[in-house]
N, C-alpha and C positions, 0 to 999 in steps of 0.2 A: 181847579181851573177847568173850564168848560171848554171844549175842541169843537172847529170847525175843519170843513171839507174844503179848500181852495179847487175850483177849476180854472184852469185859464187856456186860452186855445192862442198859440202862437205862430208866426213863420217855421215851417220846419228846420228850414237852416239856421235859426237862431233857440233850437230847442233847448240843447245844451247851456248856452248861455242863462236862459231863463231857469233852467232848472237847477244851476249852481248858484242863482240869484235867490230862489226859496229855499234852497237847504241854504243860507247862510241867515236865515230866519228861523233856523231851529225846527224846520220840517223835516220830522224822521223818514217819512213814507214817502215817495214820488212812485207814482206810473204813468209813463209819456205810454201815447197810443198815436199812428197816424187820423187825420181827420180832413175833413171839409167844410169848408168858409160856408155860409148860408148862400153865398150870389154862383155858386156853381152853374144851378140851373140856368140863370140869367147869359152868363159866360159860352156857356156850350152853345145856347141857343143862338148866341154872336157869332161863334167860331172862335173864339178867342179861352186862353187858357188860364187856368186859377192857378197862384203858389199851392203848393201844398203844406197842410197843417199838420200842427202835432196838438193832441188835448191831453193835457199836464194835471194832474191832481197830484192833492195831496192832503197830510192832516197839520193845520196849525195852530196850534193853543188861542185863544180867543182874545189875550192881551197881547198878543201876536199879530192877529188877522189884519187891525186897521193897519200897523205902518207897514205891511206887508204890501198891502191892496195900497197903499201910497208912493209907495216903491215900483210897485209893477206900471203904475200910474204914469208917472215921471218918467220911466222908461220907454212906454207906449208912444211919450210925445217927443222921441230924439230923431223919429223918422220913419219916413216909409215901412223899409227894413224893421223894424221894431214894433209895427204894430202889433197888436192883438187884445183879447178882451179877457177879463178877471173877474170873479168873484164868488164866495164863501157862502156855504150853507151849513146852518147847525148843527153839531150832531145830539143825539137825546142821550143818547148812552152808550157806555161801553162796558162792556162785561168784564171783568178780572181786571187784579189790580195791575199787574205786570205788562197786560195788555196796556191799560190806560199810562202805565208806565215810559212803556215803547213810545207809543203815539205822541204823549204831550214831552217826550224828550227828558223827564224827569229822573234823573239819574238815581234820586233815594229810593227809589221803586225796584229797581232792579237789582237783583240778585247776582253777586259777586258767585263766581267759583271758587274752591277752598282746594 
């Protein structure tokens, strides 16, 4: 199964929310980082102030990705509070089995302790 990368940039105060929404899609890996909406510049230059964002990656198996990004979709449109933007880029490869293990959540891959 082929992995892709999920970014999605969301309200800060709903980061959490969104990110116990992709790990129940079987994303092993998240890193939330703070960030900024594109219309900042526009904003400052009103006077007026931007939420602040968090940009969310992660890695999700590729027969994963669509209801994922359908999910996030559906979300997007319950309100204000909820917007934000999504979407996956491929990845080409990943080196080691146990790596590719971790990433696509594949529990036959990894390696039990004895």
């Amino acid at each position: 199964m082929k992995l892709e990368v999920l970014v999605a940039i969301v309200h800060k105060e709903k980061a959490a929310y969104y990110a116990s929404l992709i790990q129940s899609c079987q994303a092993n890996i998240r890193l939330t980082m703070p960030a900024k909406g594109t219309t900042h510049l526009i904003l400052d230059y009103l006077g007026l102030t931007e939420r602040p964002k968090t940009l969310i990656t992660s890695v999700v198996r590729t027969d994963q990705a669509d209801a994922l990004i359908s999910l996030l979709d559906e979300t997007f449109k319950k309100g204000k509070d909820y917007k934000g933007i999504a979407f996956t880029v491929p990845m080409t490869s990943v080196i080691g089995t146990l790596a590719y293990g971790f990433l696509s959540n594949d529990k036959r891959t990894v390696k039990e302790e004895s």
